[in-house]
mmCIF file of the C-alpha atoms, coordinates in Angstrom:
data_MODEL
# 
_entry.id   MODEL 
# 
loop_
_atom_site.group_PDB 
_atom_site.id 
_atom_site.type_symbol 
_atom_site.label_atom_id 
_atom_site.label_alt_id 
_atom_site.label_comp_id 
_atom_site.label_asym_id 
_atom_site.label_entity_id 
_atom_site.label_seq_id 
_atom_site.pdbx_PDB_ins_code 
_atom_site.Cartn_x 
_atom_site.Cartn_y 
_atom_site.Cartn_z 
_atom_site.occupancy 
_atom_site.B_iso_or_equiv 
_atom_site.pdbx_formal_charge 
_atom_site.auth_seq_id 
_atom_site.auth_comp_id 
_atom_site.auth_asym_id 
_atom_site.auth_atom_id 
_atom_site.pdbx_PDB_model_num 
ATOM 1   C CA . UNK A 1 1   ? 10.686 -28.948 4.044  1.00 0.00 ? 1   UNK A CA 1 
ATOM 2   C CA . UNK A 1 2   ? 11.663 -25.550 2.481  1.00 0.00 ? 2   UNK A CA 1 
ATOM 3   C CA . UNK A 1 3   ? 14.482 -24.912 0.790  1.00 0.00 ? 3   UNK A CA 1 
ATOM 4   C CA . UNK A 1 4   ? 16.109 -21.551 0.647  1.00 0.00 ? 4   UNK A CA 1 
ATOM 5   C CA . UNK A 1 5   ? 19.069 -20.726 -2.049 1.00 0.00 ? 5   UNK A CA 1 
ATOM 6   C CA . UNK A 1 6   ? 20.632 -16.852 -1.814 1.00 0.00 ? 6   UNK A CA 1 
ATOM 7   C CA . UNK A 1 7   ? 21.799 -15.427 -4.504 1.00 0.00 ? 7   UNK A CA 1 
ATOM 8   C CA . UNK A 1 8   ? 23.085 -11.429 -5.484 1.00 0.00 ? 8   UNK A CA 1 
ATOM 9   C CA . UNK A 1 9   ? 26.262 -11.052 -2.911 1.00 0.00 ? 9   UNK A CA 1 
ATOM 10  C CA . UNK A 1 10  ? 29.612 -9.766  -4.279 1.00 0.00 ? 10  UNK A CA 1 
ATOM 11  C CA . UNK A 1 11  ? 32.485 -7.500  -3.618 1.00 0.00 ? 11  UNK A CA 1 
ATOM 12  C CA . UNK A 1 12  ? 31.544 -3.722  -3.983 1.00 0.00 ? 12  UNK A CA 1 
ATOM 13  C CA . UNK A 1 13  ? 32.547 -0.355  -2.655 1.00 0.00 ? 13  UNK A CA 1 
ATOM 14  C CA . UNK A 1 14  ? 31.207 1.778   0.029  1.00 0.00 ? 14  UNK A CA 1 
ATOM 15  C CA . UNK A 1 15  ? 27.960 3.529   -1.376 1.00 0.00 ? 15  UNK A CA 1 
ATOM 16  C CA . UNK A 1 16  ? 27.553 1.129   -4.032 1.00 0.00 ? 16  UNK A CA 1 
ATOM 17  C CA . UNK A 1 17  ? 24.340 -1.069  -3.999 1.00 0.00 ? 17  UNK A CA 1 
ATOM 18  C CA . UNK A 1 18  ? 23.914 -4.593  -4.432 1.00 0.00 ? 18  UNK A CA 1 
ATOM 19  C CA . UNK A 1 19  ? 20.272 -6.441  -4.454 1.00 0.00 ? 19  UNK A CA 1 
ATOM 20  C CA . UNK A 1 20  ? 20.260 -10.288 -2.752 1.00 0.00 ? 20  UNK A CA 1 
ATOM 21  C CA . UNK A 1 21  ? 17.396 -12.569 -3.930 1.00 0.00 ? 21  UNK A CA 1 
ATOM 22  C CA . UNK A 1 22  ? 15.956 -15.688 -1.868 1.00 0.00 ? 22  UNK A CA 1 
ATOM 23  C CA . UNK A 1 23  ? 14.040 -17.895 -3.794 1.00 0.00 ? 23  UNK A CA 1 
ATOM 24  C CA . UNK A 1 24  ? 11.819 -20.495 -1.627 1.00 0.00 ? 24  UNK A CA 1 
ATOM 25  C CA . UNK A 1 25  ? 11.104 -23.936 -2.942 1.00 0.00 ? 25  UNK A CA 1 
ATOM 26  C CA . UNK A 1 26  ? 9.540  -27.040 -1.648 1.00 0.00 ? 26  UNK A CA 1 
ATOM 27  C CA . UNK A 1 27  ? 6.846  -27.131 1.041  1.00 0.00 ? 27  UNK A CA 1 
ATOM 28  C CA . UNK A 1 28  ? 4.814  -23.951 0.678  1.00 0.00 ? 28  UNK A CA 1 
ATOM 29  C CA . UNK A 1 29  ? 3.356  -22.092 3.446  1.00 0.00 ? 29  UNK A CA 1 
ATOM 30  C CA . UNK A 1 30  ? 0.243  -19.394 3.425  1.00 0.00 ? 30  UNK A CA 1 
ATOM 31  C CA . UNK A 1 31  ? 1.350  -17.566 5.773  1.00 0.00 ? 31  UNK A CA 1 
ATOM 32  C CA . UNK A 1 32  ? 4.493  -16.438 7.909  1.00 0.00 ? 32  UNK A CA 1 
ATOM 33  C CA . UNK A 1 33  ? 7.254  -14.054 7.083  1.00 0.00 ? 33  UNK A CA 1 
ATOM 34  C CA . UNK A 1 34  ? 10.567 -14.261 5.383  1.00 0.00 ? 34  UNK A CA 1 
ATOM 35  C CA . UNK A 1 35  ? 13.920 -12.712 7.049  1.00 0.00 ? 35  UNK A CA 1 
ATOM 36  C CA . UNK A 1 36  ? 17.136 -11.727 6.318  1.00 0.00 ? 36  UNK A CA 1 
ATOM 37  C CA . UNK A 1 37  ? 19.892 -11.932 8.786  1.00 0.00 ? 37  UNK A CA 1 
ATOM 38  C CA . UNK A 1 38  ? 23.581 -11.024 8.950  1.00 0.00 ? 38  UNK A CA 1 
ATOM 39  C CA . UNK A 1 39  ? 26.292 -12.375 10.937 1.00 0.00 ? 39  UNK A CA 1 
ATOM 40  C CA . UNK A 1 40  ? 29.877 -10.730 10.746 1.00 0.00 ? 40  UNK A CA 1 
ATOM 41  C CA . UNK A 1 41  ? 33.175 -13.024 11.323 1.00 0.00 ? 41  UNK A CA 1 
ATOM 42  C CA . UNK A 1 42  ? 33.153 -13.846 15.102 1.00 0.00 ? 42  UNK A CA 1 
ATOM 43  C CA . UNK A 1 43  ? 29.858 -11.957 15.401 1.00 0.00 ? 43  UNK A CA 1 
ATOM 44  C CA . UNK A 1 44  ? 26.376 -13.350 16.375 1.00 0.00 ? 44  UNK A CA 1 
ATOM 45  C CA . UNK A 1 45  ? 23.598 -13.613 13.893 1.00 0.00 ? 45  UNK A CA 1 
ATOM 46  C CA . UNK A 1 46  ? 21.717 -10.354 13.318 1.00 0.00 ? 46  UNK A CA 1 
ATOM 47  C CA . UNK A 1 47  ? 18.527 -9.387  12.129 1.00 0.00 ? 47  UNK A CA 1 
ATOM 48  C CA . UNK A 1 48  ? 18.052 -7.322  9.234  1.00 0.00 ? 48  UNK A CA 1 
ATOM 49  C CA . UNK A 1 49  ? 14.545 -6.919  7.358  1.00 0.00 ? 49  UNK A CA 1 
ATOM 50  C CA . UNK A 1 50  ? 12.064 -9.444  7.234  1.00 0.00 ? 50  UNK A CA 1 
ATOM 51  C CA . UNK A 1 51  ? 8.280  -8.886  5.548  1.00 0.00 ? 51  UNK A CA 1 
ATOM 52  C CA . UNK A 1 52  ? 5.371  -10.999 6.175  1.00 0.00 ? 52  UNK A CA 1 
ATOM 53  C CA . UNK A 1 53  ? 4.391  -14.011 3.623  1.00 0.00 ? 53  UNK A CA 1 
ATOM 54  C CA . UNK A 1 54  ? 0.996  -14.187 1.798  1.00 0.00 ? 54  UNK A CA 1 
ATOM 55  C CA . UNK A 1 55  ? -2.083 -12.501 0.910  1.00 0.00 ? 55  UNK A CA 1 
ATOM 56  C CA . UNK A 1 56  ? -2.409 -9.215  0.763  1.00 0.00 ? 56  UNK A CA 1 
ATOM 57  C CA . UNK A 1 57  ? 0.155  -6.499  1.113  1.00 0.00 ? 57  UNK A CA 1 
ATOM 58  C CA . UNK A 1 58  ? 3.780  -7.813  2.717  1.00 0.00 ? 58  UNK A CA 1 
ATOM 59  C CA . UNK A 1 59  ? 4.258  -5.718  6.030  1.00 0.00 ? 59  UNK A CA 1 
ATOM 60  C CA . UNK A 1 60  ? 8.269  -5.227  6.136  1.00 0.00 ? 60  UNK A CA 1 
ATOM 61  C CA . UNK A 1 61  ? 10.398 -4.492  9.706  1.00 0.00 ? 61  UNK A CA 1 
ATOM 62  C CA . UNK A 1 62  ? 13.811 -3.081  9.315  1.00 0.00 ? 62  UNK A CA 1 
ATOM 63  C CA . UNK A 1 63  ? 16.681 -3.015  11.997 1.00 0.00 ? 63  UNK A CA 1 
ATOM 64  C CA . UNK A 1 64  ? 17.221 0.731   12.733 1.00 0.00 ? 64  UNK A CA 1 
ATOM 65  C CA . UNK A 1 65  ? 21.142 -0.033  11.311 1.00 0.00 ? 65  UNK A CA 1 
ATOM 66  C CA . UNK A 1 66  ? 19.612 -0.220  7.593  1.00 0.00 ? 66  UNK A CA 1 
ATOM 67  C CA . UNK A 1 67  ? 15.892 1.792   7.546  1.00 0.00 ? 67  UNK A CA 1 
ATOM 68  C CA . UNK A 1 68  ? 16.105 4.234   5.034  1.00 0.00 ? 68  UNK A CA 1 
ATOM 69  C CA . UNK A 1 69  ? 19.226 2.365   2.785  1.00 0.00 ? 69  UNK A CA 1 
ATOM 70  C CA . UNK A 1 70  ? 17.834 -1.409  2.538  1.00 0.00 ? 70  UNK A CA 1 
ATOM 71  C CA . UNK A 1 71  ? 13.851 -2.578  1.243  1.00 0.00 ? 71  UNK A CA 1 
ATOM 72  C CA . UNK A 1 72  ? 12.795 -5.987  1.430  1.00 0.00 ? 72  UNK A CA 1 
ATOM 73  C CA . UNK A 1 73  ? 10.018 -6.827  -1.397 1.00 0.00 ? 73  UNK A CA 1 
ATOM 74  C CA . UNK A 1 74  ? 8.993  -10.317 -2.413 1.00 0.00 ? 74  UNK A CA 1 
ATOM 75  C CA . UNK A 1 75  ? 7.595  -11.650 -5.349 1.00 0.00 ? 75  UNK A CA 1 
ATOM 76  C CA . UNK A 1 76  ? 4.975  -14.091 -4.644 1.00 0.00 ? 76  UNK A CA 1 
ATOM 77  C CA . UNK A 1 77  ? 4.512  -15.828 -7.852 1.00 0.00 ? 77  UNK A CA 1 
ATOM 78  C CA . UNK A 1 78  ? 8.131  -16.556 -8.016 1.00 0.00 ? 78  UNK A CA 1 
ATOM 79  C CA . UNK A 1 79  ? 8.084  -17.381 -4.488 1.00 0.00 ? 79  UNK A CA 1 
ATOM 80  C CA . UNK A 1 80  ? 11.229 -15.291 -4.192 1.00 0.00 ? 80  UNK A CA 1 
ATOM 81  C CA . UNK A 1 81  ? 12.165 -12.119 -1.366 1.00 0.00 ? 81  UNK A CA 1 
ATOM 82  C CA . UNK A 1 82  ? 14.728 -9.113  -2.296 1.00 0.00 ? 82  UNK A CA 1 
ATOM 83  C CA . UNK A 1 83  ? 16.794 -7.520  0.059  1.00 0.00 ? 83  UNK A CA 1 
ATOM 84  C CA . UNK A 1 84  ? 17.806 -4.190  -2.380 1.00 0.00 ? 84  UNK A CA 1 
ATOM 85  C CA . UNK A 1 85  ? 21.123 -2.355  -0.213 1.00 0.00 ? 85  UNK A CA 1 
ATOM 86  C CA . UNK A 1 86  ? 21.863 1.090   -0.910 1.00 0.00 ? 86  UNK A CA 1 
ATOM 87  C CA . UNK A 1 87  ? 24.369 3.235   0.729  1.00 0.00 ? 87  UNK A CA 1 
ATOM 88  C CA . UNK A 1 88  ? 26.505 0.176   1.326  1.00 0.00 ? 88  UNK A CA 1 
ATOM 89  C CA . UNK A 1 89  ? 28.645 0.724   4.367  1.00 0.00 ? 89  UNK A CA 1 
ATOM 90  C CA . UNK A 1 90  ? 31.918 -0.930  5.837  1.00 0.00 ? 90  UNK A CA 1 
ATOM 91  C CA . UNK A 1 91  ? 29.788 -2.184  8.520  1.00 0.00 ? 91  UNK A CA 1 
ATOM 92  C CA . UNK A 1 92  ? 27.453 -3.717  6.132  1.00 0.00 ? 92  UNK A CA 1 
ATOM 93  C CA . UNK A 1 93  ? 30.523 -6.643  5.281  1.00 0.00 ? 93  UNK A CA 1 
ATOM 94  C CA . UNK A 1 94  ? 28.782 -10.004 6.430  1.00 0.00 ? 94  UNK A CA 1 
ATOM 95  C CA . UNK A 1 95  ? 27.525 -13.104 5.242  1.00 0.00 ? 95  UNK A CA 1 
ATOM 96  C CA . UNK A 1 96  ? 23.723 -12.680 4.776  1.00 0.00 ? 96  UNK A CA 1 
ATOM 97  C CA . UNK A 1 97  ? 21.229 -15.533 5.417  1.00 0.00 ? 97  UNK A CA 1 
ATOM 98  C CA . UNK A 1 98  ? 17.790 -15.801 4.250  1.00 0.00 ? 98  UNK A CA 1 
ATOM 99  C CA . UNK A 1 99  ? 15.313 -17.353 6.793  1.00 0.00 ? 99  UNK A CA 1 
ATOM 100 C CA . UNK A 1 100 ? 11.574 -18.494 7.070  1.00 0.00 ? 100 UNK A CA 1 
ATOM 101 C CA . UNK A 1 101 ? 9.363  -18.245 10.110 1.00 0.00 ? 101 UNK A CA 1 
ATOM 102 C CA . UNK A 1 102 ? 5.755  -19.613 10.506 1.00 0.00 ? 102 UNK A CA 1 
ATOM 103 C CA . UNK A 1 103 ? 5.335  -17.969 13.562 1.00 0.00 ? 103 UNK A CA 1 
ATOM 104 C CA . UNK A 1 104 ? 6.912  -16.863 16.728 1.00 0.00 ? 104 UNK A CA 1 
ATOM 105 C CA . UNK A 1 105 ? 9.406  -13.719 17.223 1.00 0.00 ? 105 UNK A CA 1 
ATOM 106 C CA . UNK A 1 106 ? 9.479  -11.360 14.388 1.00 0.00 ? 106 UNK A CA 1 
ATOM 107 C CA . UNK A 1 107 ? 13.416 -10.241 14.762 1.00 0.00 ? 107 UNK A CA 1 
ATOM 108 C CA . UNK A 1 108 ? 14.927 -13.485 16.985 1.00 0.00 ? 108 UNK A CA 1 
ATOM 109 C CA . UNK A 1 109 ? 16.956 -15.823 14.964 1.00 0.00 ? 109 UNK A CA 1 
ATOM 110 C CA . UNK A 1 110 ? 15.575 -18.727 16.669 1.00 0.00 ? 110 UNK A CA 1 
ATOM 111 C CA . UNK A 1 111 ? 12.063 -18.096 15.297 1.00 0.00 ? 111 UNK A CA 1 
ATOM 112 C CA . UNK A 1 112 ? 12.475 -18.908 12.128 1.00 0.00 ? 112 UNK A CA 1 
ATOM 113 C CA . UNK A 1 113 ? 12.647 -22.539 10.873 1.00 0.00 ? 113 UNK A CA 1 
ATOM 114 C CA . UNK A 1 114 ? 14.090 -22.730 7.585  1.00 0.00 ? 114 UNK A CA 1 
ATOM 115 C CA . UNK A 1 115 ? 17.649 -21.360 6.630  1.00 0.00 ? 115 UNK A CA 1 
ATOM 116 C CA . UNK A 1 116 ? 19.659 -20.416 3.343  1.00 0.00 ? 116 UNK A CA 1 
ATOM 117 C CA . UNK A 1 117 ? 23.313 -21.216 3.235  1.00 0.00 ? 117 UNK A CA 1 
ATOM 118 C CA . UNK A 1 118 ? 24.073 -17.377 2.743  1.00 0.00 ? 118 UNK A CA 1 
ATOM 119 C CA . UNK A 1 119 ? 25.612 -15.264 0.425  1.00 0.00 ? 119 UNK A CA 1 
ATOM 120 C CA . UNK A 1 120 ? 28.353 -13.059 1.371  1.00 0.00 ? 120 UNK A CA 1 
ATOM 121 C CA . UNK A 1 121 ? 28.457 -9.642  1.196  1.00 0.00 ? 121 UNK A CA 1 
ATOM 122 C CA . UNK A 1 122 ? 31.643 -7.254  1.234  1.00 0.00 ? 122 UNK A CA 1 
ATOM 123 C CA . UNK A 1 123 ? 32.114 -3.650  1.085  1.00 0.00 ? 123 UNK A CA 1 
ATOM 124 C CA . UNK A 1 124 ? 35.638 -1.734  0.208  1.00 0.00 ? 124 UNK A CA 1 
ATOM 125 C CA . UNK A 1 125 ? 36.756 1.231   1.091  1.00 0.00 ? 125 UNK A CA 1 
# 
């Protein structure tokens, strides 16, 4: 099993920044990719940024709603992934999961196996 704990969500203002960490623990894996996803009140789970998990240099996919304001980075030895926001936006207000995949679909919910229980995000006007 893998556990996943999120931590870093608040309350901030639109065009503030905010940086969520995941840190992984339990079963390890060398390879895969880890994901974050967002899901808005009576909204279906969305898919954010993932980047892949291992050796070598992490290859990271954005959704085109956050390229340019939001990097995913992990830190391997701490077995932990960052999602750094910038530019935070109204539409940015969710609750933000991190998920593990071993395989399968790089941006489909149902690909990955191992969930957080989220950390909720909100941005003020």
């Amino acid at each position: 099993q893998v556990q996943l704990v999120e931590s870093g969500g608040g309350l901030v203002q639109a065009g503030d920044s905010l940086r969520l960490s995941c840190a992984a623990s339990g079963r390890t894996f060398s390879s895969g990719a880890m994901g974050w996803f967002r899901q808005a009140p009576g909204k279906e789970r969305k898919f954010v940024a993932t980047i892949t998990w291992g050796g070598g240099v992490g290859r990271t996919y954005y959704d085109d709603s956050v390229k340019g304001r939001f990097t995913i980075s992990r830190d391997n030895a701490k077995n932990t992934v960052y999602l750094q926001m910038n530019s935070l936006k109204l539409e940015d207000t969710a609750l933000y999961y991190c998920a593990f995949r071993t395989g399968g679909s790089t941006y489909a919910p149902n690909a990955y196996g191992y969930w957080g229980q989220g950390t909720q995000v909100t941005v003020s006007s």
